[in-house]
C-alpha positions in Angstrom: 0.0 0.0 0.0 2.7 2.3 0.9 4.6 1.7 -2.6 1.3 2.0 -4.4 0.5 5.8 -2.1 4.3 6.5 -3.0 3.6 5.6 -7.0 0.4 8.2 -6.9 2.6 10.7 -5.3 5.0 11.0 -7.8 2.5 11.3 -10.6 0.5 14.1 -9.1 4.7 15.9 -8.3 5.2 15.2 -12.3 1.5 16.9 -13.0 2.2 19.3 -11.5 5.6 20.4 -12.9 3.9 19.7 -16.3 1.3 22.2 -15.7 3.7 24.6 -14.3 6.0 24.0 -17.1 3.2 25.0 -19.6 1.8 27.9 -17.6 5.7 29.5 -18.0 5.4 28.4 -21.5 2.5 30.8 -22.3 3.7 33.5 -20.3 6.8 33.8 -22.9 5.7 32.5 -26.4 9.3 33.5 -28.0 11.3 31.5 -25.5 8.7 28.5 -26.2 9.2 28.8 -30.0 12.8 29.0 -29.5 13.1 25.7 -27.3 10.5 23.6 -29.4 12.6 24.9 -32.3 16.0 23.8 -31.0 13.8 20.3 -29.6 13.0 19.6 -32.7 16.2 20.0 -34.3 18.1 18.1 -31.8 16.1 15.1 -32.1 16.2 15.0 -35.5 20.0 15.0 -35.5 19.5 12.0 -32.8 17.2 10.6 -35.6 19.8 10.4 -38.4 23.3 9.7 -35.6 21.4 6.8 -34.4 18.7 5.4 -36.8 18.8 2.1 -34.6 18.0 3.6 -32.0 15.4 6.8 -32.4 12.8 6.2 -34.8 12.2 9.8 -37.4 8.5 9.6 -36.0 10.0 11.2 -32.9 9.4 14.7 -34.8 5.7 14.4 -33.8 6.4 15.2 -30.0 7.5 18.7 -30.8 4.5 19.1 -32.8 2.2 18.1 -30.6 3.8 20.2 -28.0 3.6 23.3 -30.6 -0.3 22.5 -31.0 -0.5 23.1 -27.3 1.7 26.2 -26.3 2.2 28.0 -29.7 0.5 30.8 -31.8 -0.8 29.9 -35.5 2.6 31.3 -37.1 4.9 29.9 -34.8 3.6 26.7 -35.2 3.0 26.9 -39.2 7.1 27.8 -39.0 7.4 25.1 -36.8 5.7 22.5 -39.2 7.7 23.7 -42.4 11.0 22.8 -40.5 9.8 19.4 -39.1 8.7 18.5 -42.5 12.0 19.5 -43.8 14.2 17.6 -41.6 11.7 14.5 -41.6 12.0 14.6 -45.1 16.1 14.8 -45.0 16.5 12.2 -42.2 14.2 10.1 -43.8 16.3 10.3 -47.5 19.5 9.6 -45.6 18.1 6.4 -44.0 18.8 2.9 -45.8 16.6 2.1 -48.9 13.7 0.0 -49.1 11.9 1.8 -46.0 8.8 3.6 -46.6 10.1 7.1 -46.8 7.8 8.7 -49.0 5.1 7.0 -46.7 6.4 8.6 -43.7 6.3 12.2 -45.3 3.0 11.8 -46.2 2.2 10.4 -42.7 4.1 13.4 -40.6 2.4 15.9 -43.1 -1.2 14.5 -42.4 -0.3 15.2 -38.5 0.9 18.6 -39.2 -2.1 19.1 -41.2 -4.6 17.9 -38.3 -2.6 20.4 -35.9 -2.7 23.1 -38.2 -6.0 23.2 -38.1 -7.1 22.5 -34.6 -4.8 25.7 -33.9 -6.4 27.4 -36.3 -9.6 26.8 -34.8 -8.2 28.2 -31.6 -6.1 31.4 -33.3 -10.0 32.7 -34.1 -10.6 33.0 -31.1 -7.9 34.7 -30.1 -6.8 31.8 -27.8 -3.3 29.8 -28.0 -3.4 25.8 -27.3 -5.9 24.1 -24.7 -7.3 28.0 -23.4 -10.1 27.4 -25.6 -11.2 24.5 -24.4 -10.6 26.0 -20.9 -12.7 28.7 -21.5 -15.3 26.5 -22.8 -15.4 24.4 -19.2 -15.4 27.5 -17.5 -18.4 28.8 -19.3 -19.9 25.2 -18.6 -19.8 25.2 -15.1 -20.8 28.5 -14.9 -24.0 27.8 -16.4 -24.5 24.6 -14.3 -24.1 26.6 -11.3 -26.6 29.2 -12.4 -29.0 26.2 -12.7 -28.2 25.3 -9.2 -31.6 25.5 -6.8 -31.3 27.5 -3.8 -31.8 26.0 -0.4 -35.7 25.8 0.5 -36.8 25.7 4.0 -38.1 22.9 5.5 -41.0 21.6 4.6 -39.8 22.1 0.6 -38.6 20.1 -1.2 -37.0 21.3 -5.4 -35.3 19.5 -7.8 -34.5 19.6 -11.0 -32.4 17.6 -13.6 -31.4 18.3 -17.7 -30.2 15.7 -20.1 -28.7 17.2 -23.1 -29.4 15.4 -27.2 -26.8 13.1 -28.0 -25.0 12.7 -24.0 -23.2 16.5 -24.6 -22.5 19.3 -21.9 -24.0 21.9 -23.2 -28.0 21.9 -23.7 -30.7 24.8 -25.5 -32.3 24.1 -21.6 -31.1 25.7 -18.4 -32.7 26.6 -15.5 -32.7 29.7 -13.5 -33.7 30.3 -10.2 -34.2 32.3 -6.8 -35.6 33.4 -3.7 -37.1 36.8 -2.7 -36.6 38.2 0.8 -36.4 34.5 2.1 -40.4 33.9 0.7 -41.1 33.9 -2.7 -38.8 30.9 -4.6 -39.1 32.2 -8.2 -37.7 29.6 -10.9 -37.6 29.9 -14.6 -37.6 27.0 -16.9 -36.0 28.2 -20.4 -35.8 26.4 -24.1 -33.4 27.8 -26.6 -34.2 27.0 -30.4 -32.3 24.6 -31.3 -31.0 21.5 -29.3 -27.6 20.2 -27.9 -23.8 22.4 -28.9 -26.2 24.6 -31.9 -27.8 26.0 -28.5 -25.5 26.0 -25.8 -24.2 29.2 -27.2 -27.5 31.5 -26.6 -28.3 29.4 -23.9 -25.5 30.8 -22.1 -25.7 34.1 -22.7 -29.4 34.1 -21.6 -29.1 32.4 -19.2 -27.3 35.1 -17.4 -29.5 38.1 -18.7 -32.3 36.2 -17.3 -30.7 34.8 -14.0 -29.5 38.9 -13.4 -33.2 39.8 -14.4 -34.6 37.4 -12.1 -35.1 38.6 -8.6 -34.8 41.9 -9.3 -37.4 43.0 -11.4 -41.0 42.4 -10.3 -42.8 38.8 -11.3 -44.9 39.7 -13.7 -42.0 42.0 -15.6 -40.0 38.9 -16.2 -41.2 37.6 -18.9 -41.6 40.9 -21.0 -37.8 42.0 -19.8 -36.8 38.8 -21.2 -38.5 39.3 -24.1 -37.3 42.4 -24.6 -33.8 41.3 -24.2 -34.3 38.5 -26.8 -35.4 41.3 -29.3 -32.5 43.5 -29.1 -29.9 40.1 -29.9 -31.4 40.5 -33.4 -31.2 36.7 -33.9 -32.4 35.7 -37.3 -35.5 32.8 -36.8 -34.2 32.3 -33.3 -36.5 32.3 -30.2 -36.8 30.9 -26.7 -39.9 29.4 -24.4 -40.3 29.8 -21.2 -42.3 28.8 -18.1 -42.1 31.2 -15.4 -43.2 30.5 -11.9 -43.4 32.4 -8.6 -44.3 30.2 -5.2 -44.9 32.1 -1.9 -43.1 29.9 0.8 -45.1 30.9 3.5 -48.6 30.0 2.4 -47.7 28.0 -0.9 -49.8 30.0 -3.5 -48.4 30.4 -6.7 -48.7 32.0 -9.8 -47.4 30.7 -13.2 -46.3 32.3 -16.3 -45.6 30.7 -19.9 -44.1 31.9 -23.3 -45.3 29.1 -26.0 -44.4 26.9 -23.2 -46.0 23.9 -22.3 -47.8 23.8 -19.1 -47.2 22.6 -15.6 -48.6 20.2 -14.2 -50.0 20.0 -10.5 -50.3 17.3 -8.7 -53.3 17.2 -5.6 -52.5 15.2 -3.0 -56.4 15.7 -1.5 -57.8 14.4 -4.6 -54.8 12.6 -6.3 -55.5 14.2 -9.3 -53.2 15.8 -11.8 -54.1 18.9 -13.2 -52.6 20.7 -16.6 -51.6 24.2 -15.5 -51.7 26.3 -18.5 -51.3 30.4 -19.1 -51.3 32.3 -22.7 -48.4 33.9 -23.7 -46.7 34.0 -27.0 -42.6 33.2 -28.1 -40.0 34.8 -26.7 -38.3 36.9 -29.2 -41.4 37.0 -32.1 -43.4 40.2 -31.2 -42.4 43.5 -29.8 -44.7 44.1 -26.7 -46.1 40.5 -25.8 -49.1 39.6 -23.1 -48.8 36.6 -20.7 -51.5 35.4 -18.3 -51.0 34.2 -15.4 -52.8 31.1 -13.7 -52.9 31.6 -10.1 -53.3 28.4 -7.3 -52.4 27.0 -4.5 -49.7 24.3 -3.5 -51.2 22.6 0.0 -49.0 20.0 2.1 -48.3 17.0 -0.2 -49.1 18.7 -3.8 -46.0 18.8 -6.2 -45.5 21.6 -9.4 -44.0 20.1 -12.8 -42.2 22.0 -15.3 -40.7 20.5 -17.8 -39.5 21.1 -21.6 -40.8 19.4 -24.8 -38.3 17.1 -25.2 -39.7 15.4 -22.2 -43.3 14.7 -23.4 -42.4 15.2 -27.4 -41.0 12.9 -29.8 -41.3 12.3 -33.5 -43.3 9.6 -33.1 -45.7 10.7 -30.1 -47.2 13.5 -29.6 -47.5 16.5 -26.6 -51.0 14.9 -25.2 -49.7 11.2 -24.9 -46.4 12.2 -24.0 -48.1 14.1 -21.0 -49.9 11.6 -20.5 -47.0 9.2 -20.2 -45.2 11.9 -18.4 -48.2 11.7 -15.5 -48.6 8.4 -15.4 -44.4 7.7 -14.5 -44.7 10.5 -12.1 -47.4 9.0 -10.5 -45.4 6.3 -9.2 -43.0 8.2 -7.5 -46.1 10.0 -4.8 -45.0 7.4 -2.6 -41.7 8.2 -1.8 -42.4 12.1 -1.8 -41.1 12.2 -5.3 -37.3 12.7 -3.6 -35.2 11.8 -6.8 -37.9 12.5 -8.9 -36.1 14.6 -11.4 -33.3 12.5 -12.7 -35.8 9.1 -12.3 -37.9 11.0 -15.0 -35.5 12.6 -17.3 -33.7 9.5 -17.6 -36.9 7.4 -18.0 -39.2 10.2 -19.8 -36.9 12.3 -21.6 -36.6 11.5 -25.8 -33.4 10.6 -27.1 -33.3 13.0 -29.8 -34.0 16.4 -28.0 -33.0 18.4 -24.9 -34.6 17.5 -21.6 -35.3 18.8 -18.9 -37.7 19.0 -15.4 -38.5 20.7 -12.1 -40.2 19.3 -9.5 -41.1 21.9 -6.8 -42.9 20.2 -4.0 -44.6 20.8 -0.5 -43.9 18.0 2.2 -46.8 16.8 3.9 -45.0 17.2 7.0 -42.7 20.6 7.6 -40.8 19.0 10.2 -39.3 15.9 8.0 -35.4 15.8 7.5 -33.8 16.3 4.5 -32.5 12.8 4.8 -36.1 10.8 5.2 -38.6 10.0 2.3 -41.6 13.1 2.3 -44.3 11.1 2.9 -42.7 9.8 5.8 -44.5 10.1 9.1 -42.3 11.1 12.8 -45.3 10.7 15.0 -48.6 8.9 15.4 -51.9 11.3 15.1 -52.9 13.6 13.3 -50.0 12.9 10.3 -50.9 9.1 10.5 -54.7 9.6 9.9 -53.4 12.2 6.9 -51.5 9.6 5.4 -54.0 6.9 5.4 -56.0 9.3 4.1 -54.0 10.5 1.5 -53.4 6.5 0.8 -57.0 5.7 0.8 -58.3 8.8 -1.7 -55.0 8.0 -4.1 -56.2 3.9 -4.4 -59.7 5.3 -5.3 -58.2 7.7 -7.8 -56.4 5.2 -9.5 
């Protein structure tokens, strides 16, 4: 154990001077063009003193290298004298190797470097930045999506699957809470599904997360749309369902833009009820109207909102994919639909399209832990007649 500890050691101490090593690297691009340069010269002299030895396809290392730490020119300069030496070590080497082969091979590599710096020099970025940049914006929007803390009695989730397994999705989620009692959340869908939207759904999603919060309720919608107008996107538009629940009393109000609607679950009657409110695209018409459908969450009801991709498919469509949406999440009432989210992207959610849910609801009993199942029970009376109750009325509804 201690020789295996020792092993892992080293390997993070080498990781670490290899990151350092490339951090100094950046810093002075000249003195990184001038090593790589005399790198590459050296081994190919190695290459042709000792062809037993060192093979000539050791001139990819200091391309690869390049690709990482250098600027577009630099490297292109870089490549022109790798393929020349390649080419001269290779023509001094005994006959009836495959010289012309190799050339052919090392300028392929060269090419596939060239343009993945390319790529990166249009951005104005120099070796793996980019791709830095791009996990930075990444997190940034999954932590954007994070849910605040609730108190107890609360319980919100929510969980997004982006088409084809990627990291960035056309659905994010933004959320927060007013003056500890109103928990506003705002369920958004870029056109467009998987990388083609990740772009716009980053920058909305931090318009709408700064406009969220700030301005009142029933402005959020129309600032957002407004915002949307003034990107001058060509055919590009978002939808949105928008809604408001006051913590202390659980009333609520809900908001859509060509949305689809929520869904409420009633504990009382075990019904499931569509949730629907007007309002028109985001980003389509100039000064838009959106209704608002007002109710009331008691102990033990639950709030769905969800995008298209979880109740539309090719194949099926909105009213039986609700339908099949209701019917999975009717399973979970038991357990106080705790996991719900994921359980019904994963199970619900189509293949083909972005995904995504929020489940937003209010514990039968206030004083459960975060830790124990929501329709549990801590003491006999009044909770344990509820719960029969609630048991009996959801057998009959079924």
């Amino acid at each position: 154990m201690s020789s295996v500890a020792g092993g892992n050691a080293v390997v993070r101490r080498v990781g670490r001077r290899a990151e350092s090593l490339l951090r100094r690297a950046r810093r002075s691009h000249q003195l990184t063009f001038v090593g790589l340069l005399a790198l590459t010269v050296t081994v190919s002299s190695a290459a042709l003193a000792m062809p037993s030895y060192i093979p000539t396809t050791v001139l990819v290392i200091p391309l690869l290298l390049g690709g990482l730490v250098l600027r577009f020119k630099s490297l292109l300069v870089l490549t022109v004298i790798a393929l020349v030496l390649g080419s001269y070590v290779m023509s001094e080497r005994v006959s009836g190797l495959p010289k012309i082969g190799f050339v052919v091979v090392l300028a392929v590599i060269a090419w596939i470097i060239l343009t993945g710096a390319k790529v990166r020099s249009r951005l104005g970025v120099q070796g793996t930045r980019g791709e830095t940049m791009l996990i930075e914006l990444r997190d940034t929007l999954t932590a954007q999506g994070e849910l605040p803390e609730l108190p107890s009695g609360w319980l919100a989730e929510h969980a997004i699957r982006s088409a084809g397994g990627g990291s960035f999705s056309g659905d994010f989620v933004v959320s927060t809470v007013r003056a500890d009692e109103v928990l506003e959340i705002a369920l958004v869908d870029v056109s467009g599904k998987g990388i083609d939207a990740g772009t716009r759904a980053l920058l909305l999603s931090g318009a709408f997360g700064g406009l969220l919060g700030v301005v009142p309720v029933e402005d959020f919608l129309p600032a957002a749309n407004h915002y949307l107008r003034r990107q001058d996107w060509n055919d590009d538009f978002a939808t949105v369902v928008h809604v408001a629940v006051d913590l202390r009393t659980g009333e609520f109000e809900v908001r859509t833009a060509g949305h689809p609607p929520a869904i409420l679950f009633d504990s009382w009657s075990g019904r499931w009820q569509s949730r629907d409110a007007d309002g028109p695209l985001l980003g389509l018409v100039e000064a838009p109207e959106f209704t608002v459908n007002r109710g009331e969450l008691k102990m033990g009801d639950a709030l769905f909102l969800y995008s298209d991709g979880m109740v539309e498919t090719p194949r099926r469509d909105i009213e039986r994919g609700t339908d099949r949406l209701v019917g999975h999440a009717e399973r979970l009432v038991a357990s106080g639909f705790r996991g719900a989210a994921h359980e019904l992207v994963d199970e619900i959610g189509g293949p083909g399209d972005d995904s995504a849910i929020v489940v937003i609801h209010r514990k039968t009993n206030p004083s459960e832990s975060a830790e124990a199942p929501a329709c549990a029970t801590t003491q006999p009376g009044f909770s344990t007649k509820l719960q029969r109750r609630k048991t009996a009325m959801l057998r009959y509804a079924r």
